[in-house]
N, C-alpha and C positions, 0 to 999 in steps of 0.2 A: 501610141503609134497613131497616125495622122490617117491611116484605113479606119479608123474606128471612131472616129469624128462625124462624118456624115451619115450614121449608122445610129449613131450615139441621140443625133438632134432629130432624125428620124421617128425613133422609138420616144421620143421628147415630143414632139408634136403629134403624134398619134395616139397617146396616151392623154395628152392635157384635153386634146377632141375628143375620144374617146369617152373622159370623166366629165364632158364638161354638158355631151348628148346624156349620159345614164344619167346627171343631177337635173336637167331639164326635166328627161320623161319619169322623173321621180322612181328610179328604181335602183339607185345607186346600193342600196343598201342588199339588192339581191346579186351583186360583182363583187363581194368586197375581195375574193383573192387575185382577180382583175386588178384591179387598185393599189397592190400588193406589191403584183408580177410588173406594174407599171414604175413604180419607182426604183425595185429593182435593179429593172433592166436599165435604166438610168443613173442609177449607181454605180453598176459596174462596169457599164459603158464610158462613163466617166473615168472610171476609175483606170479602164485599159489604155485610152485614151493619151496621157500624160506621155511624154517623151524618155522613158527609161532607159539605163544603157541595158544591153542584149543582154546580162544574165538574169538582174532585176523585170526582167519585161518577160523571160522563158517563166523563171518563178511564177509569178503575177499571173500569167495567162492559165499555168498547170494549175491552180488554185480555184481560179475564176471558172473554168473551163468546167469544175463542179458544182459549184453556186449555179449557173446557165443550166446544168442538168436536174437541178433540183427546182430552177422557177418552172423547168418546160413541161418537170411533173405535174407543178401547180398547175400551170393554163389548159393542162388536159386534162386536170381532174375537174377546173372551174367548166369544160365542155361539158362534161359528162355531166355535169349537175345540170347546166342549161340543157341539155337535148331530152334531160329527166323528165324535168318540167317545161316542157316547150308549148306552146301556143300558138297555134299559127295567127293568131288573128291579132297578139299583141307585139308591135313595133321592136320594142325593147329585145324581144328574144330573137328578132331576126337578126337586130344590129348588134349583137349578143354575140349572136354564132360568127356573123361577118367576122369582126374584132377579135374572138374566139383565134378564127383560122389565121388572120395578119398576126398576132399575136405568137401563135405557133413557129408561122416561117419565120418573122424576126429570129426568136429562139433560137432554130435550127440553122438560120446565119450565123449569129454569132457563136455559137458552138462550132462548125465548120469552121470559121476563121479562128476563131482563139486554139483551134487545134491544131492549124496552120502554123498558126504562130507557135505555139509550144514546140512543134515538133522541127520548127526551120530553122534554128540555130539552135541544133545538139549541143547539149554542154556534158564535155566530155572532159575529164581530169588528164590531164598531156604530162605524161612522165617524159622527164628530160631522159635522157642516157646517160649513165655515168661516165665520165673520163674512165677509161681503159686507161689500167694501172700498169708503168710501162715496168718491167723486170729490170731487175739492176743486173749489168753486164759486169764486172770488175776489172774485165779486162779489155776490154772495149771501150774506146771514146777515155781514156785514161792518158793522159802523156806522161812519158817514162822519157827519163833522161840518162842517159849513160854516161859515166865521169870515168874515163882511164886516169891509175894511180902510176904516175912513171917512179914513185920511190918503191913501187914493189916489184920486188925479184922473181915473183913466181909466173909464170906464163901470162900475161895481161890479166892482172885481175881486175876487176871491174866493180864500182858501185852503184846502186843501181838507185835513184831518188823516183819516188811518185809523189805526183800531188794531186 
């Protein structure tokens, strides 16, 4: 879906920035579930992304919409270790936390929309109606033809053809 494109490159450049200040200030190796939750979200932003028709794309989203809840655990469990060990005095742990909380609301965007999406085109099994079965009438809608016998003697007898 073409909503998840802008969203997608987003998380794509905040993340290559992201890794690219923690290999500077050499602390890369203290984010690594940052780096993780980065690719991630880039996966499956990608992945939402693609132009599917609406029942492939409700699927896709009900799926993904758990992956999103399981990185957003990751980037608050990766908080709670930075605010553990926090420092105020070292760089790294500010632009930590910063990144930490962009990280979060990204998350809780794409959870909000991929829930959007799952939940906007119901897919619901559409029983047709059966054709109502009509009653046979035998005497109805029948044409009857009536043959007078003038070789019989008895009070007009009649034969009677159906077809």
């Amino acid at each position: 879906m073409s909503a998840f494109i802008l969203p997608t490159l987003f998380a794509v450049f905040i993340g290559i920035w992201y890794y690219v200040i923690m290999a500077e200030l050499f602390v890369l190796e203290d984010v690594p579930l940052h780096v993780f939750t980065c690719i991630a979200r880039v996966f499956y932003g990608s992945l939402i992304s693609f132009p599917f028709d609406l029942v492939l794309r409700v699927i896709i989203s009900r799926i993904v919409l758990w992956v999103v809840v399981f990185i957003l655990g990751l980037d608050v469990m990766q908080l709670v270790v930075i605010l553990r060990r926090f420092n105020s005095f070292v760089l790294a742990d500010a632009l930590s936390i910063l990144f930490s909380a962009i990280f979060i609301v990204m998350d809780l965007f794409f959870m909000l929309s991929l829930y959007h999406l799952s939940t906007e085109g119901q897919l619901e099994m559409i029983r047709q109606p059966e054709p109502k079965k009509v009653e046979k009438k035998e005497n109805v809608d029948k044409p009857v033809i009536v043959v007078e016998n003038p070789t019989s003697e008895e009070n007009g007898l009649r034969y009677r053809i159906k077809f």
